[in-house]
N, C-alpha and C positions, 0 to 999 in steps of 0.2 A: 661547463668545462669540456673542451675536445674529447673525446671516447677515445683517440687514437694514443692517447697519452698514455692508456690502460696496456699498449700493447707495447711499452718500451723495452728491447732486448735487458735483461739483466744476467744471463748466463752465457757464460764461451765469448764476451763483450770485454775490450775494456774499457775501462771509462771514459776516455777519449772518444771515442766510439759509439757510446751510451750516448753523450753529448752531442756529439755529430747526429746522430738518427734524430734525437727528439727535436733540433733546432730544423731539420729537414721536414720533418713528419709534421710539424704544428703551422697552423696556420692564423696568424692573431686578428682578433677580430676588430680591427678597429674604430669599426663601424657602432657595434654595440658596448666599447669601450670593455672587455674580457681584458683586464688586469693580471686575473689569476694567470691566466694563460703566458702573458708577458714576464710574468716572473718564474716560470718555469720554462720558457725560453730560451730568456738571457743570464740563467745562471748556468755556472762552466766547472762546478763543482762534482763531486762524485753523488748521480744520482739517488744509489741506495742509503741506507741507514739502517743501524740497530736499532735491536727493541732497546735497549738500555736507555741509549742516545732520544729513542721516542717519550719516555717517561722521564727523562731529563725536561726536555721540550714541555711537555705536559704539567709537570711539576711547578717551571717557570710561569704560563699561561695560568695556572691554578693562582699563583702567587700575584701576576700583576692585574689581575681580569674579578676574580672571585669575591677581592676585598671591596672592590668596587660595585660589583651586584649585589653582591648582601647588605653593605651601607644604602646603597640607593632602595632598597625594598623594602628595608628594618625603616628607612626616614619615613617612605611612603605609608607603612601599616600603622607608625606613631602619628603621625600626621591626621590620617583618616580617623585613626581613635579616640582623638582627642576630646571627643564631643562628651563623650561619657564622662570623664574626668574632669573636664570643666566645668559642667551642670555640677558639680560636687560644691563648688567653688563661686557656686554664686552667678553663671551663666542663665540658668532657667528662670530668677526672678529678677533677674536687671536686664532680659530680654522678652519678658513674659512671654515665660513656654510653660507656665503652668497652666493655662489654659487650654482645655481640650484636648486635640490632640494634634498641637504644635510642637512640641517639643521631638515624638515618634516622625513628624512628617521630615522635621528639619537633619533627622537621619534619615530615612528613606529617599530622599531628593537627592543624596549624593550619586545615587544606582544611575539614574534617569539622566544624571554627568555622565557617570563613567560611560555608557551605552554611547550618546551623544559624542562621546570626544573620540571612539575608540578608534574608528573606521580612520578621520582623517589622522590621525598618529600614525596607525599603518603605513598608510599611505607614502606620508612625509620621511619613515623611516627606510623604507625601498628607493624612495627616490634621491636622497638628500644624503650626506655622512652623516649616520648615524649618532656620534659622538654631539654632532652641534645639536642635530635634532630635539636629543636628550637633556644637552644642557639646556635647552632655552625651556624644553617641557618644564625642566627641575626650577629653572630660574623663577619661570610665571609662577610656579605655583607655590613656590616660597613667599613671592609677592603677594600672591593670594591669603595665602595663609596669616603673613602677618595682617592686613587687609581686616581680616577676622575683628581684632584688635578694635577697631573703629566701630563694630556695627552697631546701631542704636536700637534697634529693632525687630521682630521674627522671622517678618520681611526679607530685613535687608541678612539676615542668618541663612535665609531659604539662597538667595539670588549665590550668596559665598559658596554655600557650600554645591549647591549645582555646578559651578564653574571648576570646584576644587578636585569634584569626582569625572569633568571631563579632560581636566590638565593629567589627574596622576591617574587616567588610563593606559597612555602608552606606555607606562613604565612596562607592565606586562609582557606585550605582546614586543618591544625591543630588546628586552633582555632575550628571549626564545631568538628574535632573528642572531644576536649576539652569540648565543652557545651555539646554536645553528651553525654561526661563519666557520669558529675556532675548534669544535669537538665532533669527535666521530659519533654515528648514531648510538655506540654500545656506553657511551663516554657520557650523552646529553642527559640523559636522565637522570642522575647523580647529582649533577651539577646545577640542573634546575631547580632538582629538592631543595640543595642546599643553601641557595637563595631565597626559595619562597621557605623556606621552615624559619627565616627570620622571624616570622608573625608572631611565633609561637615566642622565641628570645625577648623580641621588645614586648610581649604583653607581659612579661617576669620583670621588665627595667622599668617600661614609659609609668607605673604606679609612683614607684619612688619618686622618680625623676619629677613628675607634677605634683605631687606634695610639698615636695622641698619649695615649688615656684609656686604651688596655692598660698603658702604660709608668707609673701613677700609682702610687707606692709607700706604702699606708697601712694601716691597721684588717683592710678588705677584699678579696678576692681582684679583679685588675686589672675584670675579666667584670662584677663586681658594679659597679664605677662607671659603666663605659658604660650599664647596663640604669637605674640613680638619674638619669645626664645626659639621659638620651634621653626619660625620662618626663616628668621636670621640666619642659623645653622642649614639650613635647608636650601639658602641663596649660596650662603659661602661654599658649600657643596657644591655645587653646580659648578664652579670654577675647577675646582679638583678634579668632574669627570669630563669637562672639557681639555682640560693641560695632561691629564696623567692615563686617561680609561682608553688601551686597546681596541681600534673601532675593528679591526678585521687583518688576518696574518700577511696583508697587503700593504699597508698603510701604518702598520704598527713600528709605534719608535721603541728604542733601547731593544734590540732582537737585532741578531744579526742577520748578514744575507743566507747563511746558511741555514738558522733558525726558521726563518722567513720563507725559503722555497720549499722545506721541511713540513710546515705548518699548513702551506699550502698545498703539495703533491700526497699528502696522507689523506687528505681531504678527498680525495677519487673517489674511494673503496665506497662514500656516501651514497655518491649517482642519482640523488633524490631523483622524484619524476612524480607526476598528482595525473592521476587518471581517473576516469567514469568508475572503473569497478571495486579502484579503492573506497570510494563512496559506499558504496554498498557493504563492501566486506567492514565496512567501519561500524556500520548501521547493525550489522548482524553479530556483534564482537561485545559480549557479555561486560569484558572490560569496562567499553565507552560507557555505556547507560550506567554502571554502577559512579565510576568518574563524575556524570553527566548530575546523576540523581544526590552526589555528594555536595556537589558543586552547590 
C-alpha cells in the first residue's frame, strides 16, 4: 500500500479537501493490480472514523469471518483424528493394522502429507482468490475422506491418508493470510488463538459424535460410516466457504462502501515489511524456540 496515504491531512482539512488531496496524492497501480489502493481512491466519503465506529466494523468482521475459521479448523482437527476412533470400531482388524507397526506408520504418514502439500497451498493462496483456493482444498479433501470408506487394505490406508495430510495443509497457513488481510497486528493474535483452540472443543465433541456412528448396524463395517459422514459434511462445507466466507475487505460482499474503505485504510498502521535482520532477531527471541520446541 502507497506510504503516502500515511500522510493524508486530517486537521484544519475539510473533508472535501481530505478527498481532494488523497485522490491527487495516490497513485494506482495497475500494473500490479493494488486493489486496496483503488478503493481508497475512489471513495468520496469522510475519510476519518471513530474508535466506536472501528469496533463496530470489527465486531461485524468477527461475526461473518470467525464462524467460518473455526468451522473450517474444528472439521479439519476431526477429520485428521478420526484414525484413532475408528481403530475403536473395527478399522485395525478389517484392515490389518494389527501387525507390526502398521497401524503407528498409517498415523505417522499423514505429517509427510501435510509437509508435501504445504508449500504449494501457499503458493495457490497468494496467487489465486483465496476463498476458491480453499474451497476446492476443502472439497478434495472431503472427497478424500470419504474415499476412506472403500479402502480394502494398509496399503491402500497408507496412500489415503498421505494425500489427506497434504489437501488439509493449507488450511493453516490460509487462514493466517486471511487474519492477515482483515486484522490489525495487535488484533491477529486473538483471533488466531480462537480458531486454532478448536482442537481442543472437537477433541470434547468428535468422542460422541463417532460413537453414536460406531454403533450403526448396516451393509458396512461401523469405521466405514464415520469416514462417508465426516466427508459428506466436509464437502457440503466447502460450498458455504465458497458462497458466504469474506476473502478480503476488497472483495467482501454484504459490507458496505464505507465499511469497505474502513476495513481497508486501518489496515496502514500494519506496514508489514520482512527483512534480513528480522531473521535474526527472530532466531534470538526466547519466545520463538519455546513456540518452535512446543510445536
Amino acid at each position: 500500500m502507497d506510504d503516502r496515504l500515511q500522510q493524508v491531512p486530517t486537521n484544519e482539512k475539510s473533508q472535501s479537501e481530505q478527498v481532494e488531496y488523497l485522490k491527487k496524492t495516490i497513485t494506482v497501480d495497475t500494473l500490479h493490480g493494488d486493489e486496496a489502493v483503488k478503493v481508497l481512491a475512489g471513495y468520496d466519503g469522510d475519510l476519518a472514523w471513530s474508535a466506536i465506529e472501528e469496533k463496530k466494523l470489527v465486531r461485524k468482521i468477527d461475526r461473518r469471518l470467525l464462524t467460518i475459521l473455526c468451522i473450517t479448523y474444528g472439521l479439519q482437527y476431526y477429520d485428521k483424528a478420526m484414525l484413532s476412533q475408528a481403530a475403536l470400531f473395527g478399522l485395525r482388524t478389517d484392515l490389518e493394522l494389527t501387525v507390526g507397526i502398521r497401524y503407528s506408520l498409517s498415523a505417522a504418514i499423514f505429517y509427510p502429507g501435510f509437509i508435501f502439500g504445504a508449500y504449494p497451498a501457499i503458493v495457490l493462496a497468494q496467487r489465486y482468490p483465496i476463498e476458491r483456493v480453499i474451497f476446492a482444498i476443502v472439497l478434495l479433501w472431503g472427497a478424500c475422506l470419504m474415499c476412506t470408506a472403500g479402502v480394502t487394505s494398509h496399503n491402500g490406508l497408507y496412500v489415503q491418508r498421505f494425500f489427506l495430510g497434504a489437501l488439509e495443509a493449507g488450511v493453516s497457513p490460509g487462514w493466517m493470510l486471511v487474519v492477515g488481510g482483515w486484522y490489525k497486528k495487535q488484533e491477529q493474535a486473538l483471533r488466531m488463538g480462537i480458531w486454532y483452540s478448536m482442537t481442543g472443543y472437537v477433541s470434547i465433541v468428535s468422542p460422541l459424535i463417532n460413537y453414536g456412528l460406531g454403533h450403526i448396524h448396516g451393509s458396512l463395517s461401523p469405521w466405514r460410516y464415520m469416514y462417508l459422514v465426516a466427508g459428506a459434511i466436509t464437502i457440503l462445507w466447502a460450498f458455504v466457504i465458497l458462497l458466504l466466507m469474506p476473502p478480503d475487505p476488497i472483495r467482501a460482499k454484504r459490507f458496505t462502501e464505507r465499511e469497505k474503505y474502513t476495513a481497508v485504510a486501518r489496515m496502514r498502521e500494519n506496514n508489514s515489511g520482512v527483512r534480513f535482520e528480522q531473521l535474526w532477531e527472530t532466531l534470538r527471541d526466547l519466545r520463538f524456540w519455546l513456540c518452535f520446541f512446543m510445536a
